[in-house]
VOTORMAR-358530 format. One record per residue (C-alpha): x, y negated, z negated. Coordinates in pm, whole numbers, plus 32768, in hexadecimal, padded with zeros to 4 digits. Example, Ala and Ser with C-alpha at 12.3 -4.5 7.8 and 13.67 -1.06 7.14 Angstrom:
! VOTORMAR-358530
84CE81C27CF4/8557806A7D36/
END
This chain:
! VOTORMAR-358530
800080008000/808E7EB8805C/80D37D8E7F6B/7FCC7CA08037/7EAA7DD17FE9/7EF17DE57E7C/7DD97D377D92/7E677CF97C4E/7CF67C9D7B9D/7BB87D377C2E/7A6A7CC97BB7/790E7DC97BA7/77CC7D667B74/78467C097ADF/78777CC5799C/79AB7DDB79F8/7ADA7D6C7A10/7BEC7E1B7AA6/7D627DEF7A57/7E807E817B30/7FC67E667B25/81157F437BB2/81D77F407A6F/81C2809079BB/820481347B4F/8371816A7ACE/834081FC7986/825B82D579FE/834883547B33/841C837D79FC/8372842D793D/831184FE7A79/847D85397AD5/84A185E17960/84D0877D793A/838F878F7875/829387217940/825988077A4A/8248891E794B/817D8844784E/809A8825795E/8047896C7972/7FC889647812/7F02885F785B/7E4489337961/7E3E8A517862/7DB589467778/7C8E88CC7835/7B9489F57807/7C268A0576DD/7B9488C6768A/7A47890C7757/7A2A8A4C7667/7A29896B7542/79378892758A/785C899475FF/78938A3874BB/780E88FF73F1/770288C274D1/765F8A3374C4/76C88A1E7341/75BA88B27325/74D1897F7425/74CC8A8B7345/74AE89D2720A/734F892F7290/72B38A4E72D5/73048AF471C9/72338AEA703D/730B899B6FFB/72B188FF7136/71CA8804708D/72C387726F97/73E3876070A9/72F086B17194/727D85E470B1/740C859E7047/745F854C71A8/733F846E71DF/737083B8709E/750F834A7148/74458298726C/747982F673D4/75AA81F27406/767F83107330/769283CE7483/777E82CD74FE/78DB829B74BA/7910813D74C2/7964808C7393/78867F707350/7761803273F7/778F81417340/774780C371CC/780682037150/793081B97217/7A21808C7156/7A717F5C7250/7BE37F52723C/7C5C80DB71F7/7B61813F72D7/7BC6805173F4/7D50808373A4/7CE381D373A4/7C4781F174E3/7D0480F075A6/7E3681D1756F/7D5E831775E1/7D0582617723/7E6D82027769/7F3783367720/7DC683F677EA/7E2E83397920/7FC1833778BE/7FE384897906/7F1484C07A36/801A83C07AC1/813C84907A2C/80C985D17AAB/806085427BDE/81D784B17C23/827F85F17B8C/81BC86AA7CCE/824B858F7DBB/80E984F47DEC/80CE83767DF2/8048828E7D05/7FED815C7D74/7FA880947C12/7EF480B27AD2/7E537FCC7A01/7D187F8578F2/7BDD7F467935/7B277E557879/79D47DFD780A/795B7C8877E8/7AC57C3F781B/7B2B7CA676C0/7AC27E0E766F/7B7A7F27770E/7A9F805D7754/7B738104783B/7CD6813878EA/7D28819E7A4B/7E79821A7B17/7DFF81ED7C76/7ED983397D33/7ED483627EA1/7DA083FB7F04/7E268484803C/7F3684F07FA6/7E7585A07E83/7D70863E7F9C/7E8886C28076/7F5187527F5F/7F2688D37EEC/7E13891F7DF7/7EFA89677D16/7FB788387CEB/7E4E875F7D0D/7DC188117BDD/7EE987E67B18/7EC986707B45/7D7486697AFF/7D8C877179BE/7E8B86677922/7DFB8586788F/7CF8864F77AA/7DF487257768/7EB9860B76CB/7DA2859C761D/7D7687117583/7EE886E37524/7EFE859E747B/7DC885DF73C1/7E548721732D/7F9C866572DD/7ECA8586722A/7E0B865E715B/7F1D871170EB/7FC885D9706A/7E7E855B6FC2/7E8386B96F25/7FD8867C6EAF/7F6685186DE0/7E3A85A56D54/7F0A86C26CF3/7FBD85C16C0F/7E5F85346B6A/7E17859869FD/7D2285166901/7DAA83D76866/7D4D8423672D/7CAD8569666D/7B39853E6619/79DE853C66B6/79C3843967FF/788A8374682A/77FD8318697A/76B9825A6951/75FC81CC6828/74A081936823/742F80146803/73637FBF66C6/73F98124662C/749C816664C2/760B815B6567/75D4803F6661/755B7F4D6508/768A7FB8647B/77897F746599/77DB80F26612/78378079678C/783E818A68B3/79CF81E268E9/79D681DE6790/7A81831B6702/79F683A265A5/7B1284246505/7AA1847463AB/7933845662E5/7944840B6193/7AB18433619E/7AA085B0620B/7B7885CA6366/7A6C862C6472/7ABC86B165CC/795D86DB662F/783F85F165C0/771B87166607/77AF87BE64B9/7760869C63E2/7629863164B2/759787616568/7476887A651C/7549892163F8/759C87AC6323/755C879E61C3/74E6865461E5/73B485A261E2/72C68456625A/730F835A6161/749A83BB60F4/75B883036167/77118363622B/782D82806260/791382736388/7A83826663A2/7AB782456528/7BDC81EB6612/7B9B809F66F4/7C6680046815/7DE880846719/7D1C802465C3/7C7080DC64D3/7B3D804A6474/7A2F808B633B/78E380AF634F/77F580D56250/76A4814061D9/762B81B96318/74BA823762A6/742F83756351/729B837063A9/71E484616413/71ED853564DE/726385E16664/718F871B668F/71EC88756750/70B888D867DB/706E89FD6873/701089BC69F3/6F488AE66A20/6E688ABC68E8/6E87896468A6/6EE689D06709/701788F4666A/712E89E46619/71F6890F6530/7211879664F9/732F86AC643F/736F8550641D/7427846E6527/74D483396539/74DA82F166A9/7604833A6744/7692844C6862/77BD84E86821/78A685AE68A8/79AE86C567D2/7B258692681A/7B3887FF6855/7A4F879C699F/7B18866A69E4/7C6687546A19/7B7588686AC6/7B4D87766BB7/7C7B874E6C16/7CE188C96C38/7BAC88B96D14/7BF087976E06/7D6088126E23/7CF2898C6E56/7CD489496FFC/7C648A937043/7B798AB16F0E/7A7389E26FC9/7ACC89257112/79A588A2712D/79F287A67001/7AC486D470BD/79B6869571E4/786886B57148/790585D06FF8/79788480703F/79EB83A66F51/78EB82AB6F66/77C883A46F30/772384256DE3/762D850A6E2F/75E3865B6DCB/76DD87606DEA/77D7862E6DE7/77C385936CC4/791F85BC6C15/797A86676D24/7A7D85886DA6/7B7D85136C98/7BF583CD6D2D/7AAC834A6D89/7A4081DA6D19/7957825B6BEC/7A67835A6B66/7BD983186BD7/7BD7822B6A78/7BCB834369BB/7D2483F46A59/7E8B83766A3E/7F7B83BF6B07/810D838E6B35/80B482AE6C4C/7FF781C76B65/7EFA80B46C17/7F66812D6D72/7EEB82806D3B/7D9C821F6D96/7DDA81556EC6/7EE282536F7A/7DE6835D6F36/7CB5829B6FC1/7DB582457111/7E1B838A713F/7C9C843E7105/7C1683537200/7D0C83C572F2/7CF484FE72BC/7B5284B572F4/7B6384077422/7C7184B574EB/7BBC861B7490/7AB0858D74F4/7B3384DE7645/7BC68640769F/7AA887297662/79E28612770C/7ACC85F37836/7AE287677840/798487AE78BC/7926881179FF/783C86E27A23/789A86227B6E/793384FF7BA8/79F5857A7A65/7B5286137A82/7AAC872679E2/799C87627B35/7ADB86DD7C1F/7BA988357B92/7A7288E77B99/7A4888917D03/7BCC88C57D45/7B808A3B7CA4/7A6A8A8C7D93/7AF98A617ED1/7C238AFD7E4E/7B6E8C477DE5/7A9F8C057F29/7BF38C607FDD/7B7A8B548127/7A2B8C3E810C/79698B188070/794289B08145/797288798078/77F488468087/77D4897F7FF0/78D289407F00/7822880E7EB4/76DC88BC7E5E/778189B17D5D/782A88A17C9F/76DC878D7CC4/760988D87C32/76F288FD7B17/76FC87AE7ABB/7599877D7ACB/756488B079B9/7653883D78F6/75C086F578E2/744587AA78AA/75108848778E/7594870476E7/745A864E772B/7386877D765B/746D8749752A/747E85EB7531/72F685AF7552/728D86E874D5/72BA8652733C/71BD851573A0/70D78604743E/70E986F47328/709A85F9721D/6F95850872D4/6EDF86347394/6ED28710722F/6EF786357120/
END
């Protein structure tokens, strides 16, 4: 392409804004030159279905969840998020935090379309430039490395699906180099201090007159050193409505008194199926949870094979059912850890989860054989190469369009099927 053709800003529907430039063309003939990445982009093919596999997995796993006896409660969960949770931009997505989630993704779009480039020069195929692509001038929601299209067309299927397998395979990469080093910092979270860790108090309640504050830690009742706050409080207390306890509990490095908290009366077990009260004690208000479940939860968030579905289906940001305390570092619990990396623990954890998130997420995505995707581009590439010149690209074309439109059936059924669920049967 000559210098006179090149168009350094390009402008879309008076809202897209394009940005090209020729810069990064060396580094990545570079970094295409290098031993590695001819074989690395073999994994990268490897990778892909890999990837597709996965997401498959989850979705059948959500599918199977709404039909099953629970369906209800996890349509009723997912409907309760709002549908903009099924994007994954940050800002539009209220889960999603504005700046890890756009650091996060900005560097998921660049090394995506980084290593199609790489791969693309490691196979001797042109690039002609890359660039961002921005919305309202300001917001980047994509990248692009614009490769010789002749040159990727005319090249064996072999080296075309490698090019096009490279970027979600990246993705897949960084995202599980990621989670293993956000692993590794919660690894080094403990509770900051022994006793009973409370995460709400009830307004107008015993504990909230007295000052108990949620991320408060209760570390002894009437002087006794307690670990759990259900064995002072809970069905088998001695206590009664009208006695008083008195709080020695840990706040922001001090240790704080409070006294004569005064129980009332009373929180009931009651039998569902008969409607009968099994047992009732005296309350003062608060939720609380026992250090022994503060540590469990961190031997369960850094157990990756335990449950993999933690790290997609619990974010952060989001406290509801299975997940509450389910992720250590999240906003409501990480002040009840410490850690050797002190105030930064927190922050380096939330960086590295989100991208983790939203390069999984970008390469199981990607990874689909939905067309335009490079996911339905390799599928394509894979048809007419098992069609051995048997199959015409029209016919090729047909395979891949019917695949992409079941797939897309498939998403749309688990992404509407919650809102139907609820409003259609209550």
């Amino acid at each position: 392409m000559g210098q006179e053709s090149f168009k350094r800003f390009e402008l879309h529907y008076g809202v897209v804004l394009m940005l090209r430039t020729r810069r990064f063309l060396n580094a990545m003939d570079r970094m295409g030159r290098s031993r590695i990445s001819r074989p690395m982009s073999w994994v990268m093919l490897y990778l892909m279905p890999v990837s597709a596999a996965v997401a498959f997995f989850i979705f059948i796993s959500v599918f199977r969840g709404l039909v099953s006896s629970r369906g209800p409660q996890i349509a009723q969960n997912i409907v309760s998020l709002g549908p903009l949770v099924n994007l994954g931009i940050p800002g539009l997505n209220p889960y999603i935090p504005i700046l890890y989630g756009w650091i996060a993704l900005v560097i998921g779009m660049i090394v995506h379309e980084g290593a199609h480039g790489v791969i693309a020069r490691s196979l001797g195929i042109p690039v002609k430039n890359s660039g961002l692509i921005l919305l309202f001038f300001v917001i980047p929601i994509g990248a692009f490395v614009d490769i010789e299209e002749s040159a990727i067309k005319q090249a064996p299927k072999r080296h075309s699906a490698r090019v096009l397998a490279a970027g979600a395979g990246t993705n897949l990469v960084l995202a599980v180099f990621c989670l293993l080093l956000l692993v590794g910092v919660v690894s080094t979270m403990s509770p900051a201090v022994s006793g009973a860790a409370i995460t709400a108090v009830g307004q107008g309640t015993p504990a909230y007159i007295q000052g108990v504050h949620p991320g408060d830690v209760v570390t002894a009742v009437d002087g006794k050193p307690i670990t759990n706050l259900d064995t002072i409080l809970g069905p088998n207390t001695n206590l009664t409505a009208g006695q008083t306890i008195n709080f020695t509990v840990y706040r922001h490095g001090q240790t704080i008194e409070i006294d004569n908290i005064r129980l009332v009366c009373c929180t009931k077990i009651i039998d569902t199926s008969t409607n009968q009260t099994l047992a009732s004690y005296p309350y003062i208000g608060v939720d609380s949870v026992s250090e022994a479940n503060l540590r469990s939860a961190v031997s369960r968030y850094t157990n990756v094979f335990g449950n993999p579905l933690l790290y997609i289906g619990c974010i952060p940001t989001l406290n509801i059912g299975n997940c509450q305390q389910a992720v250590p570092f999240s906003n409501s619990d990480s002040i009840f850890y410490a850690s050797p990396l002190g105030s930064a623990m927190v922050p380096i954890a939330d960086l590295l989860y989100w991208l983790f998130f939203l390069n999984f997420n970008l390469a199981i995505f990607n990874s689909l054989p939905i067309f335009p995707l490079d996911g339905g581009q390799a599928f394509g590439v894979g048809v007419e190469a098992l069609g051995r010149g048997r199959l015409s690209e029209a016919g090729t074309m047909r395979i891949t369009m019917g695949a992409t439109i079941a797939v897309l059936i498939f998403l749309l059924v688990i992404i509407v099927g919650p809102y139907f669920y609820v409003y259609a049967f209550g």
